[in-house]
N, C-alpha and C positions, 0 to 999 in steps of 0.2 A: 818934736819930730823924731821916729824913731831912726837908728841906723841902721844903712844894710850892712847887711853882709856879703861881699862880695870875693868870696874865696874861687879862685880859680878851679875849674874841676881839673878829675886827676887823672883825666883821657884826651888829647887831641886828637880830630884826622887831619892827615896833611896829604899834602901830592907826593911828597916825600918824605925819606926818615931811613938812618943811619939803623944797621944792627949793633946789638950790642956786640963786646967781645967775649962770647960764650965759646964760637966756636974757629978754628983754625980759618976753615976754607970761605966762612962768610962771615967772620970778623970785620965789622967796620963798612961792608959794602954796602953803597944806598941803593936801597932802594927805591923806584921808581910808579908815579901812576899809569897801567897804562902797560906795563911790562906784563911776559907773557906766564904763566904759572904750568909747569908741566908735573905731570904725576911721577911718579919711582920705573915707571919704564919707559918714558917719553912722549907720554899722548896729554896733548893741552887739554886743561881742563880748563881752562877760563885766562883773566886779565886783571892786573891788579886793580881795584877801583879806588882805594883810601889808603893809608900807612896809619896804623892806633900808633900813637906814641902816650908813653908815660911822660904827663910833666917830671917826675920826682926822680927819672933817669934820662931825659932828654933822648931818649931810646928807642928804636920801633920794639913794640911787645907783640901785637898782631898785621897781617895785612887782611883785608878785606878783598874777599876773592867774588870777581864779577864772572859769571860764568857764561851767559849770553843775552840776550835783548829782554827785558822788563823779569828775569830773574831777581831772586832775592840775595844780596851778599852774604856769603859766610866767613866764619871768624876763623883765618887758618894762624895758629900760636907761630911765632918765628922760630919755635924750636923745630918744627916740623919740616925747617930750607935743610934740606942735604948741599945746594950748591946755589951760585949765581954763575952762570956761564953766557958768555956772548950774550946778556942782558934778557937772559931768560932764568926764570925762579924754578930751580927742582929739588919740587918734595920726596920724605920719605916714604908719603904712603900711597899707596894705588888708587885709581878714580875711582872706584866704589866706597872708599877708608875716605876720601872727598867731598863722595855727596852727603856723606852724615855728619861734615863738621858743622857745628850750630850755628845757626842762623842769625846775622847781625840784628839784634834790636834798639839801639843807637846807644850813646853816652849818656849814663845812668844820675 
């Protein structure tokens, strides 16, 4: 009988997931599903739908950004939070620089 193999993959989503400490102002902040995602001058562009977390940092690396009813997610990097404020997510880059992040195709 042969063996599996059953190596954990090396992407989770969660409802949640901590940042890494990259950066001062959102060092450590979880966040959350569900939570509001605003662009670099304050206009929402959608809602978090997933947190990607790396198994191999226990880390968020992306959130998956829901932007309105039967929409597709896109992959916004965690490098691109400028801030968590009052439990809202704001990016560096404007909602046009938004709608061209790539588009989630699931855990490879």
């Amino acid at each position: 009988m042969a063996e599996l193999n059953e190596s954990p993959p090396s992407l989770a989503l969660m409802e949640y997931g901590a940042l890494p400490p990259v950066g001062v102002e959102v060092a450590g902040v979880e966040l959350q599903r569900g939570m509001r995602v605003l662009d670099r001058d304050g206009v929402c562009v959608g809602h978090v739908a997933a947190v990607v977390v790396a198994h191999s940092e226990l880390a968020a690396t992306h959130i998956l950004l829901h932007e309105e009813a039967l929409s597709p997610y896109r992959q916004c990097p965690i490098d691109l939070i400028q801030a968590v404020v009052d439990g809202d997510i704001q990016l560096r880059i404007v909602e046009q620089r938004v709608r061209q992040l790539p588009l989630w195709r699931g855990i490879n």
